[in-house]
N, C-alpha and C positions, 0 to 999 in steps of 0.2 A: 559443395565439395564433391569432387567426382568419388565414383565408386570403385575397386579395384573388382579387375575379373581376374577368377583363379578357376581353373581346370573347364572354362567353359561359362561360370556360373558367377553371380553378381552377387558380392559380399562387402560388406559394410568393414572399413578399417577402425578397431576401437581403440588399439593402442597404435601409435607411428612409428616408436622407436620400441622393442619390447621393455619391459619395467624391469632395469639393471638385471638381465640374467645371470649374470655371476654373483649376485646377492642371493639371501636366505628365501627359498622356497619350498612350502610345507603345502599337503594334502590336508583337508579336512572334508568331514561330510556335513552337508548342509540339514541345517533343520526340520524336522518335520513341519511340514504346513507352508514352509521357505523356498524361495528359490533364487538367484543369485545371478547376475549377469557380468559380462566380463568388462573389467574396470570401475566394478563397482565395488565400496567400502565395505568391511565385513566387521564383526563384533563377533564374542564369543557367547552362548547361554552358558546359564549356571554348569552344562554338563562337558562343555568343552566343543558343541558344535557350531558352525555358523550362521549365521545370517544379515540380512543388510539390517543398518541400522536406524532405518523410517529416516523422518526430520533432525537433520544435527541440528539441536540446540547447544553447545556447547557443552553438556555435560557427555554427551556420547562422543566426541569428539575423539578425546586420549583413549575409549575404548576401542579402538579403530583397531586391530591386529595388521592389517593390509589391506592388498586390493586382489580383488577376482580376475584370476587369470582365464579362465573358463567361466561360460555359462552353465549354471547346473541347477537340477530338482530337489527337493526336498527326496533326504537320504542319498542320493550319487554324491563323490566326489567331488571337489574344486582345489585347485592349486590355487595359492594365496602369495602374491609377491609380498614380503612381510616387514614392517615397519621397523621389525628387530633386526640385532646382528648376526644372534647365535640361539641354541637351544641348551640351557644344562640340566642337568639332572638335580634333583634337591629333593627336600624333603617340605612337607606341608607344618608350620607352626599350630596349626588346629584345623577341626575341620572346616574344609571353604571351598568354595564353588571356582570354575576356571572364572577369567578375571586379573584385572591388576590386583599387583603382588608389591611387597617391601620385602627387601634383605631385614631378616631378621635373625642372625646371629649363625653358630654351626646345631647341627642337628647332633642327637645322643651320640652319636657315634664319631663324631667330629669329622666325618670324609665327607658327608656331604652340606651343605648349606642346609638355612632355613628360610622361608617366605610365609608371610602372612597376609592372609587378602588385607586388601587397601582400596578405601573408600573414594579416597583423590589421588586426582593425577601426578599432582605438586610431589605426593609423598614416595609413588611409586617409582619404580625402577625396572616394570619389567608385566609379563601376563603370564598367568599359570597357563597351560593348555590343558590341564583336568583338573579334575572333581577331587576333592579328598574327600575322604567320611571320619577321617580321624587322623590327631598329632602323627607328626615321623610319618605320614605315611609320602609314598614317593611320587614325584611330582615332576613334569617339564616345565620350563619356565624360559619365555622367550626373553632375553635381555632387549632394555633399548637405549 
């Protein structure tokens, strides 16, 4: 496959078409010890950052967030073209790590929702993007 030259200099094409830019793209920071290249699968840690997800065996699979728009180091940046639709606001059912998530009912207050991590993919509907340390407390959640 030929190479494209851009501004003089020879660069490797990773994506052809770019990965639906009118769709959901979110920044995260990559893991300590991580680093990410572009077009590659990304996962979340328990604290809501990224990194790739080694050998899919099928259980890492639905933890998939997106794909890496940018190459990046452990702590910089990457924009993530993202598997999901949207981002809502919600509250955490208890404490739990970013992650797939289940609707699980309205929060005290009843304005916003609630999620509780979820073990399988089958049950989930969606990924926290953070960390709770306790019920109610307030959470992004990427729908998909």
């Amino acid at each position: 496959m030929a190479q494209l030259t851009a501004m003089g200099g020879q660069t490797k094409t990773i994506f052809l078409n770019e990965a639906e830019s009118h769709k959901l793209h979110l920044a995260f920071t990559v893991a300590a010890g991580q680093t990410v290249k572009r077009g590659q699968p990304v996962i979340l840690n328990a604290d809501g950052d990224i990194l790739p997800p080694g050998t899919l065996d099928g259980t890492l699979n639905p933890q998939i967030i997106g794909y890496s728009v940018h190459n990046a180091a452990a702590g910089e940046e990457a924009t993530i073209a993202m598997r999901g639709y949207c981002v809502v606001f919600a509250v955490a059912a208890a404490a739990q790590n970013a992650g797939l998530v289940s609707y699980n009912g309205l929060g005290t207050d009843t304005d916003y929702t609630k999620y509780a991590a979820e073990a399988t993919a089958a049950e989930s509907n969606g990924w926290s993007l953070d960390k709770a340390t306790a019920a109610q407390e307030m959470i992004r959640v990427v729908l998909k």
